[in-house]
N, C-alpha and C positions, 0 to 999 in steps of 0.2 A: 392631572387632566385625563380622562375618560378616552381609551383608546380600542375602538371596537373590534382592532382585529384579536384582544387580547381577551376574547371575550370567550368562554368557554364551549369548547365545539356542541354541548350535549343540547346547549339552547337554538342552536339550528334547526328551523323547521326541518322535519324529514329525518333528525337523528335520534335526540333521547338517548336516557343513561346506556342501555345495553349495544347500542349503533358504537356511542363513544365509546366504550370501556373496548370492543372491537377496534377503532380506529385507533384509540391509544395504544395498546400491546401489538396490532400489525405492521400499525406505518407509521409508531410515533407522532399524532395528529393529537393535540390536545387542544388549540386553542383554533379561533380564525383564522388567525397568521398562520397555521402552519398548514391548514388547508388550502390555503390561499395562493401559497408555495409551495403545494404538491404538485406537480407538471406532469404535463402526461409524456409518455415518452415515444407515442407517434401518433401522428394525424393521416385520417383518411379523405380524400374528396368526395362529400357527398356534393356538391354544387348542379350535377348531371345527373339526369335521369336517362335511363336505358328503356328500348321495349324489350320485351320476351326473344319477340325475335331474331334478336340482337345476340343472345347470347349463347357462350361457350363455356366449356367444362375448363377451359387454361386462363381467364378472365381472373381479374383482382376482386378485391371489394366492390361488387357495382348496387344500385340501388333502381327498385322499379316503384311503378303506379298502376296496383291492379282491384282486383274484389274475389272473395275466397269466394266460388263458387260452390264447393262442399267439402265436406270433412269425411275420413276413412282412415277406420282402426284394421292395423296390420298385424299378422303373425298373432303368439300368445306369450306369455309371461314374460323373460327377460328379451326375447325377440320382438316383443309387443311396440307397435312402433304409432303416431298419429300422421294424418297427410292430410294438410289441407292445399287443393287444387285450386288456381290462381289463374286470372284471364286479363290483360290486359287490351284486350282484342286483337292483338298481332298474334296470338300463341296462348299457351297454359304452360303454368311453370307449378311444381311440387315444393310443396316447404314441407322439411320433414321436422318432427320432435322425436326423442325418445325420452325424456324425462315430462314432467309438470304436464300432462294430456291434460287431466281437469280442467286444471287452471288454462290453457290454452283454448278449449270450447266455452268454456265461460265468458273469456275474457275477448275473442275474434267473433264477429258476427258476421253473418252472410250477408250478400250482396251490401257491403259497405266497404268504402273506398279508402285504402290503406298505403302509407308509403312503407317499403319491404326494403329492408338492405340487407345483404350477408356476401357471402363468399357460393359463386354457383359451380357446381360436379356435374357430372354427367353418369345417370346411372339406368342401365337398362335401354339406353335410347333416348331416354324422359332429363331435362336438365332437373336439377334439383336445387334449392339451398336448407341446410341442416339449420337449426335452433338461429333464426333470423332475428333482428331487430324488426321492430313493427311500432308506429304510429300511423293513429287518425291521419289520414291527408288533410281534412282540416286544419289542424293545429299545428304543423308547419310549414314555412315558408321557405322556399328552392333558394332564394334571393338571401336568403340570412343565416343559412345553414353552414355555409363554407365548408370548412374543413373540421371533420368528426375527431375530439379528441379519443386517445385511450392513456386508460391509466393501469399502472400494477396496481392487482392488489393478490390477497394472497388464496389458496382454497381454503380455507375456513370463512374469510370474507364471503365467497361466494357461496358458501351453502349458507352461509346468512342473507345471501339477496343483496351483498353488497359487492359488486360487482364492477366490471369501469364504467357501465350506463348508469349505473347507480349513482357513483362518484360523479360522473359529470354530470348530474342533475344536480348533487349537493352544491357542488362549485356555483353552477347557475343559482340555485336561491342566494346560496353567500353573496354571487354579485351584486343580488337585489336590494342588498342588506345597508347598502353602501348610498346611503343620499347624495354625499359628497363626496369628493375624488380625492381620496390618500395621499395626506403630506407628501409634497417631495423629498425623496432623500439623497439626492445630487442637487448643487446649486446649480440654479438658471444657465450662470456663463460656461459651465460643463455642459448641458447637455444642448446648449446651442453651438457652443465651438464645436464638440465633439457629435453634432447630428442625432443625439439620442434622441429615441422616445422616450414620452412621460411617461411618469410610473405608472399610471391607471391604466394607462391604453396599452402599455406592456404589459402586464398581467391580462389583464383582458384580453389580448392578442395573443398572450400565451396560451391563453384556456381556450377560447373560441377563436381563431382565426379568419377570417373571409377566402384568403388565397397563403397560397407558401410563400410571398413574399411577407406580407404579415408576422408569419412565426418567423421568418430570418432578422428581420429587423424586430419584433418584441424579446426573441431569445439574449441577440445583440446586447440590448439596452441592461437586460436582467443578468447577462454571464458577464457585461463589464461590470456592473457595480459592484458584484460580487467580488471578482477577483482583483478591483481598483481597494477596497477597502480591506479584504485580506493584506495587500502590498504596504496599502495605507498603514495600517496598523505594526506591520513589522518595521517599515523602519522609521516612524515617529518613536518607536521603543527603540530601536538602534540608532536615534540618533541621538533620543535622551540620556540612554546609559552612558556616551562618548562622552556625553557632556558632564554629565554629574559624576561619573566614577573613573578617578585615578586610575594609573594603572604603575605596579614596581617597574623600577627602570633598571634591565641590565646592561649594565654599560661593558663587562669586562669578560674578554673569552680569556679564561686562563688554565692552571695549572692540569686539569680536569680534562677541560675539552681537549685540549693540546696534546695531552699525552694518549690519549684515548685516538686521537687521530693520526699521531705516528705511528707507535706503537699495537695498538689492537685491532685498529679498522681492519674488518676479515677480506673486503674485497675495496677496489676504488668505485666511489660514490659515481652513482649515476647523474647524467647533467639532470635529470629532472629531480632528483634529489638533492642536489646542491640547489636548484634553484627555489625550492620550499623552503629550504635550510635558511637562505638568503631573508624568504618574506617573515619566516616566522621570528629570525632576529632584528628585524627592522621593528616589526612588531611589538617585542619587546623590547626596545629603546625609545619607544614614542612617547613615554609615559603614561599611554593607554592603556587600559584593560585588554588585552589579546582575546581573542574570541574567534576562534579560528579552524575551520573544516578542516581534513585531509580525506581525501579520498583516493585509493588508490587497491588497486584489483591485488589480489591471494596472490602473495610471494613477491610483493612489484617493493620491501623495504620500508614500510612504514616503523615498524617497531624502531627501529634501525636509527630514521630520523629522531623518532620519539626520544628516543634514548642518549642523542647528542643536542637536544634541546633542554632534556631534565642536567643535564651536567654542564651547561649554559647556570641554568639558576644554582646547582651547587658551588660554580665557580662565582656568583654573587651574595655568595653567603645565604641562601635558602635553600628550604627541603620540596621532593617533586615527587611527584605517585601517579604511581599507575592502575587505573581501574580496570578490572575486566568483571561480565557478567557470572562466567562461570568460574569454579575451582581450578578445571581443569585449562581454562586460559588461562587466568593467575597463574598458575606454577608452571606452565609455556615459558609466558612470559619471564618469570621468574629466572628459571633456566636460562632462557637466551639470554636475558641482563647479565647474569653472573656470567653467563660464558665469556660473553665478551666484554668484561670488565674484567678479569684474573692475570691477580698480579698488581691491580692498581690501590689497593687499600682502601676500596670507600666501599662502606655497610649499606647493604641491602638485606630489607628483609622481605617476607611474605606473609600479609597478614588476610587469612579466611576463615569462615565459621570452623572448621574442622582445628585451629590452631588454638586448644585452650590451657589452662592451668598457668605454670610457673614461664612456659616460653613464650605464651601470651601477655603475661605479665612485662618480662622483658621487655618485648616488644614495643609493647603501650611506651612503657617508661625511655627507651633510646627514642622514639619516636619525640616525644613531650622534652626530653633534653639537647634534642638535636642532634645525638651521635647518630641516629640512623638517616641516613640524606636522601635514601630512595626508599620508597614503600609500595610495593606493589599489592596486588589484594583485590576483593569483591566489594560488595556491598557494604562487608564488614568495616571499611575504612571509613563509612557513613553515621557509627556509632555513635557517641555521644562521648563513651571513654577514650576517640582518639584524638588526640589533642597534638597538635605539631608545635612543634617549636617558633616555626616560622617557614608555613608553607608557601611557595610560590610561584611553583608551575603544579597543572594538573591534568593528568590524560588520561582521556576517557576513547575506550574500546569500545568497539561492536557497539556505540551508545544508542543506536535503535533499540535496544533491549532496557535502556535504563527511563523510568519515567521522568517528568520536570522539574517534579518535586525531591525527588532525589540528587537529582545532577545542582541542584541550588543548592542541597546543602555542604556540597566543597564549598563555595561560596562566604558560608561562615568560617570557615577553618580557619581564616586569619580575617585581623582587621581592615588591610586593605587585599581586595579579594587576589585572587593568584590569577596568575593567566592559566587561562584552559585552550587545548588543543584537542579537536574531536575527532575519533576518528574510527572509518567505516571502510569494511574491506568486499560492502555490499553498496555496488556503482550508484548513483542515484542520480534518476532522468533530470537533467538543468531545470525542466519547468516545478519537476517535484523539490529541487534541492530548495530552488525561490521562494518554493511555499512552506516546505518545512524548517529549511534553515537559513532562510532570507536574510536573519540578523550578524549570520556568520559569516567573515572571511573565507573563502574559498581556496584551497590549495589542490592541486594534483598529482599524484607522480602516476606517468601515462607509459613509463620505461619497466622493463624488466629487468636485473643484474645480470651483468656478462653471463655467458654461457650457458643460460635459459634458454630449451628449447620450447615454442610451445606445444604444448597436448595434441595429441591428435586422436581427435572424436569421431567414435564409431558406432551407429546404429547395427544392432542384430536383434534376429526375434528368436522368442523361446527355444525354436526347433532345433537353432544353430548352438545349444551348449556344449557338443563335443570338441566344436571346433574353436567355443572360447577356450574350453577346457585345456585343450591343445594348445594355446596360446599363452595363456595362466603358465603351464607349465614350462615352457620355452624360457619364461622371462627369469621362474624360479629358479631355475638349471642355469641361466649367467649370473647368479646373485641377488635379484630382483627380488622387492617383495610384493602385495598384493592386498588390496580393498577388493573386499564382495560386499557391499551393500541393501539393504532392504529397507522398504517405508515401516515406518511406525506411525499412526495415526490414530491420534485420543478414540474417534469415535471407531476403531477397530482393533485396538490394542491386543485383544485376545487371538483373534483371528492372524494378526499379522506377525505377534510372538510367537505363533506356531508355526508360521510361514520360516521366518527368520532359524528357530531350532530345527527344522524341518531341513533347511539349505545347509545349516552347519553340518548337521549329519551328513548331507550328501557331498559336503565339499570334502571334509572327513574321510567318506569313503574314496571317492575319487582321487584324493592325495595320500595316500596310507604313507608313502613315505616323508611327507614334511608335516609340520606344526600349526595347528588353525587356532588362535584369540575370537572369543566371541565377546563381542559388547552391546550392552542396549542400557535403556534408562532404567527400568527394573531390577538390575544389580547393585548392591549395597559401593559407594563411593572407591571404597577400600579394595573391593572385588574390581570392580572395575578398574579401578587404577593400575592394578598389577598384573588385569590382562592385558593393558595398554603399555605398560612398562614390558610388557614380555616381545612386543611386536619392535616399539623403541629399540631395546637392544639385539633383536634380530634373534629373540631367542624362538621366536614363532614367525613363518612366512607369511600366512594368509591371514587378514584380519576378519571374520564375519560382524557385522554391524549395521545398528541401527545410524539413524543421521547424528547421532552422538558425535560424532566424530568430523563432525560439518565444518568446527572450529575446535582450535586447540592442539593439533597432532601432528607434528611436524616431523617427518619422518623423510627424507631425502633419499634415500635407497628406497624408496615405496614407486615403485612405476607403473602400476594398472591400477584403473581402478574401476569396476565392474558396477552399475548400477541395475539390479533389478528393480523391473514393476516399474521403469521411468516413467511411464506415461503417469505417476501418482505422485509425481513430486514437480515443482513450480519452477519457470528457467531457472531464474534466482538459485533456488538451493542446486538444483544439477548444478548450475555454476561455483557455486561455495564448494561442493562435495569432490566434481573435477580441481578445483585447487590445491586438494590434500597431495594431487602429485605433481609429478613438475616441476618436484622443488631442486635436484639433483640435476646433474648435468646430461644425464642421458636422454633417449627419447622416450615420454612416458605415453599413455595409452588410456581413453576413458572411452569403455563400452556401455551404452544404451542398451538394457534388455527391453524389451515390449513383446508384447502377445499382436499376433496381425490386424486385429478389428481395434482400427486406432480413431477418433474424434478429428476432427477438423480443426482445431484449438492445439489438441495433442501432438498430431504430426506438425503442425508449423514449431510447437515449442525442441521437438527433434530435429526439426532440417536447423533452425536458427545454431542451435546447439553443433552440431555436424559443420556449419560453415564458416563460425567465429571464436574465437577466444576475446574478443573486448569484451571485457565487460559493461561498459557504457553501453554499447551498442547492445548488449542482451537486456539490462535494464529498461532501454527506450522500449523495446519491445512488450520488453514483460507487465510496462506501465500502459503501451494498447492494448493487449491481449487481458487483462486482468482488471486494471483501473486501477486508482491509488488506492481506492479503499481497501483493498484486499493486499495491497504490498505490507509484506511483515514490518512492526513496527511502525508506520503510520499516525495510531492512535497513542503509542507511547511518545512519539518526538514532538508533538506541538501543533499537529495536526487534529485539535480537539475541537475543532466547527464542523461540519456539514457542510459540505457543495452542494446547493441545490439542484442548479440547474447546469453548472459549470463544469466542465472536465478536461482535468490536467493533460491527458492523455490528446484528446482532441485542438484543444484551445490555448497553445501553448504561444502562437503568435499574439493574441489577445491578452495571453496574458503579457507578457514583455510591452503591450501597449498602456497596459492600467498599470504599470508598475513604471514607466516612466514619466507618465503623465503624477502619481502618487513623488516620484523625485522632485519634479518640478514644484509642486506642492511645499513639500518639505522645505525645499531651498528658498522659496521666497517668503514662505510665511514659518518661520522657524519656532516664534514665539505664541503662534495661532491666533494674531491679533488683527488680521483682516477681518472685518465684516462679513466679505464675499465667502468668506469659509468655517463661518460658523456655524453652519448648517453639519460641515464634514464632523467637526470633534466633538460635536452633538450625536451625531447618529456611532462616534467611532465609540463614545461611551456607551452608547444604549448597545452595542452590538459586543463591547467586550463582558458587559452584565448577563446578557445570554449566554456567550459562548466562552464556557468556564475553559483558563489558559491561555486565554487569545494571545496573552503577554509574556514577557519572560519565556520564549521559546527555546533560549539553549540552556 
């Protein structure tokens, strides 16, 4: 069947191939649809018309009805400026240009009667408005104007002349295009229980509005369905997987966990850690697949749990691994496992790209026979050559770093798939966690381990580094060690490598008498490691680094940690980067360097910084401040649609709205054999076809 929104933008009056190949590579606009669902992202009221006399140099957008009474060229070459004088018989107002003069005397005629919008200044005594909207008063009508959309687009767009007046002309003939009003894609008894508007008159209400009640209720109608059918779709896949995939049953805590909990346990479990402990073995005794979040902030004991849930499954006769993104968490991890398992006899190994020849071999081989029971490792565990004997728990680290397709291939490792355990030590907003891992079980540990103090965070600016230095020094002189950090960032890598060898040096000079470690990503694995291992054994005080060190470095005598340039790094990582200390009992110390000329954006992400340690509570923020689309990882977890008009940050009530009304859904119609809902797993097909991943999110 023939569907016009699917119809190729370049055949719209008014665009042609060179318009399109512009709309395809700025705003991703290939088709109708997708122009269709471009939204502007504010409206002006033109419904009012002002006189001259009326106005002021502190006034908004206003719009008049006058006639150019004459034109005057000002100044010369790039001072060169056009003015044409405007009289609506109350006053004369000045519209100025500095670009397209020609085209502006060509195109404005005298004594003909114009509506004028723009934004009015005051200059000289003379009100003014610069490079204005202008049509014929003819050709439009006060009564039908309502509220002026605007759309992004980008500068290249507009030195093509396509511009957001541009854009909202295109949208208007698109509307034209439309004989008939576009399929519903909510059933009737939805959008009449639930008060929506139809789809036509939402779209339409989106692009042209009459009044701002309009956009609230079209936005309404277009941000539920969006986020009703994202829900929709998560867990009609969570509740098919329950149903179609077993899950191993461990029924027995025995010799393993038992002695690991007498004997090794380094401190007593936190109640919020007993109580994961609890869900995640319930879990696996349901017969179910486990599929299960952890969330829980830098030092709050996750590995901890991890590691008395993998010897759950080796005390039921399966093997359990641990995934991490980098090398240098691998062999973290690696280390912690073995530490606290010494003395108990069960093989562990560590399997990363850097492990090859004859100990690789090994490896593979105890792995495939079963003598190795825990396997720790990267990517590498994803191979093809690792074959377990009989794998049955799996946990995945820092899994924001890992994409879909990867995280399903533990999934084959064994014939009936293993329970997986996720887990993130970067907080995630509830409304983002619904969206990206909606299909997961939810755990948190929200505790720190006894005798954790928290951080305590200090803004300073540049001027003040004698008195950090002084400080640095202090902590060195009772034992203390030290992070000095610096950004590293792709699109300045040169620049901020020099910055970073720049600071060694001087931290260098400033310390003659103690030992400075320099790390960044441009050193060979091997270099790096063994200036990391020099800081570990305290054979070096001060660490200089890049965000290397964000994850993986666990150092408990480390108690400052100094970040330069903060205003260039994201809550989030200040967050990660302050968890490298604090891990130790003592009081540890995270300085914020900044320069005084700070953003408005900036300074909120420093006072947030300065007044909390949650990390939930930085997350929420960081997901207003920023949007989901720019929170790292995003695009790798499962979040592979587009929010059009919808934002998580914003519309977090609404969402919790479409996500229980998609429950109720689910529960009554399980087998999707209503009539009344056939409309839903019609459009949920057509919308998982666009939106490659929509399924299989963990």
């Amino acid at each position: 069947m023939f569907d016009i929104t699917d119809r190729d933008i370049k055949f719209l009056p008014g665009v042609g191939p060179s318009r399109a190949d512009l709309l395809n590579r700025e705003l991703n606009i290939h088709t109708y649809r997708d122009l269709l669902y471009y939204f502007p992202y504010k409206y002006i009221d033109r419904s009012r018309l002002y006189s001259i006399c009326e106005l002021t140099g502190d006034m908004p957008y206003v719009q008049i009805r006058g006639e150019i009474l004459s034109f005057e060229t000002i100044g010369e070459g790039r001072q060169r400026r056009l003015v044409a004088h405007v009289s609506d018989g109350t006053g004369v107002l000045d519209l100025v240009w500095f670009q397209g003069l020609k085209y502006v005397t060509t195109r404005y005629k005298l004594n003909t009667s114009y509506i004028i919008f723009g934004k009015p200044t005051v200059y000289g005594g003379r009100v003014n408005v610069a490079h204005p909207d202008i049509d014929p008063a003819d050709s439009l009508s006060l009564s039908s104007m309502g509220m002026q959309p605007y759309y992004n687009t980008s500068e290249k767009m507009k030195r093509a002349g396509l511009n957001s007046r541009a854009i909202e002309k295109l949208v208007a003939k698109l509307l034209e295009q439309f004989q008939q009003p576009l399929p519903e894609t909510l059933p009737q008894y939805i959008i009449d229980k639930y008060k929506l508007m139809g789809l036509m008159d939402a779209l339409k209400g989106a692009h042209y509005p009459q009044d701002a009640e309009t956009v609230r209720n079209a936005l309404h109608r277009l941000k539920f369905e969006e986020l009703f059918y994202v829900q929709l779709n998560i867990l009609k896949y969570t509740h098919d997987r329950r149903r179609k995939i077993q899950g191993l049953v461990f029924r027995k805590v025995g010799d393993a966990f038992n002695t690991f909990y007498a004997q090794n346990l380094p401190f007593q479990l936190t109640n919020a850690q007993k109580r994961v402990i609890k869900e995640i073995r319930a879990d696996m005794g349901s017969g179910k697949q486990m599929n299960r979040l952890l969330q829980g902030d830098v030092g709050s004991g996750k590995t901890l749990v991890a590691l008395m849930t993998a010897l759950l499954a080796v005390d039921n006769g399966y093997q359990a691994c641990i995934m991490a993104p980098t090398e240098i968490l691998a062999e973290q991890h690696a280390t912690t496992v073995s530490g606290l398992l010494a003395g108990m006899n069960l093989p562990v190994a560590l399997l990363t790209g850097s492990v090859k020849g004859k100990k690789r071999e090994a490896i593979l081989q105890g792995v495939a026979n079963g003598e190795i029971k825990i396997l720790i490792g990267t990517h590498a565990i994803l191979e093809d050559t690792v074959r377990f004997n009989d794998l049955g728990f799996v946990v995945i680290d820092e899994q924001h770093r890992f994409g879909v397709a990867q995280r399903a291939k533990l999934w084959n490792k064994n014939v009936c798939p293993p329970h997986v355990l996720v887990m993130t030590a970067t907080p995630i907003p509830r409304t983002l966690a619904m969206t990206l891992y909606g299909d997961l079980d939810v755990s948190i540990i929200d505790e720190l381990p006894p005798g954790r103090k928290p951080v305590r965070t200090i803004h300073q600016y540049d001027a003040n580094h004698k008195s950090i230095y002084s400080g640095i020094r202090k902590q060195i002189q009772e034992g203390r060690q030290v992070y000095i950090v610096y950004p590293l960032i792709k699109e300045s890598e040169k620049i901020d490598l020099r910055n970073l060898e720049e600071g060694y040096e001087q931290v260098r000079k400033e310390f003659p008498d103690y030992k400075v470690s320099m790390v960044h990503g441009k050193l060979k694995p091997a270099d790096k490691e063994a200036e990391m291992q020099k800081f570990v054994n305290h054979e070096t005080q001060i660490m200089v680094a890049t965000t290397v060190i964000e994850v993986g470095v666990n150092v408990p005598n480390a108690s400052v940690m100094v970040i330069e340039n903060a205003d260039r790094f994201g809550l989030s990582q200040l967050h990660q980067l302050r968890g490298r200390v604090g891990r130790g009992a003592d009081q540890s110390f995270c300085i914020l360097v900044t320069g005084y000329k700070l953003g408005e954006d900036t300074r909120k992400r420093i006072d947030i910084m300065t007044q909390t340690n949650d990390g939930f509570e930085i997350a929420e923020a960081d997901l207003k401040l920023r949007g989901p689309g720019d929170l790292e990882g995003t695009q790798q977890s499962g979040l592979a649609f587009n929010l059009r008009v919808a934002n998580l940050a914003k519309d977090g009530q609404l969402l919790n709205y479409a996500r229980e009304i998609a429950e109720k859904i689910i529960e009554e119609d399980p087998d999707h054999t209503l009539q009344q809902n056939q409309i839903l797993w019609y459009q949920l097909q057509k919308l998982r076809k666009e939106n490659v991943n929509w399924s299989a999110i963990s």
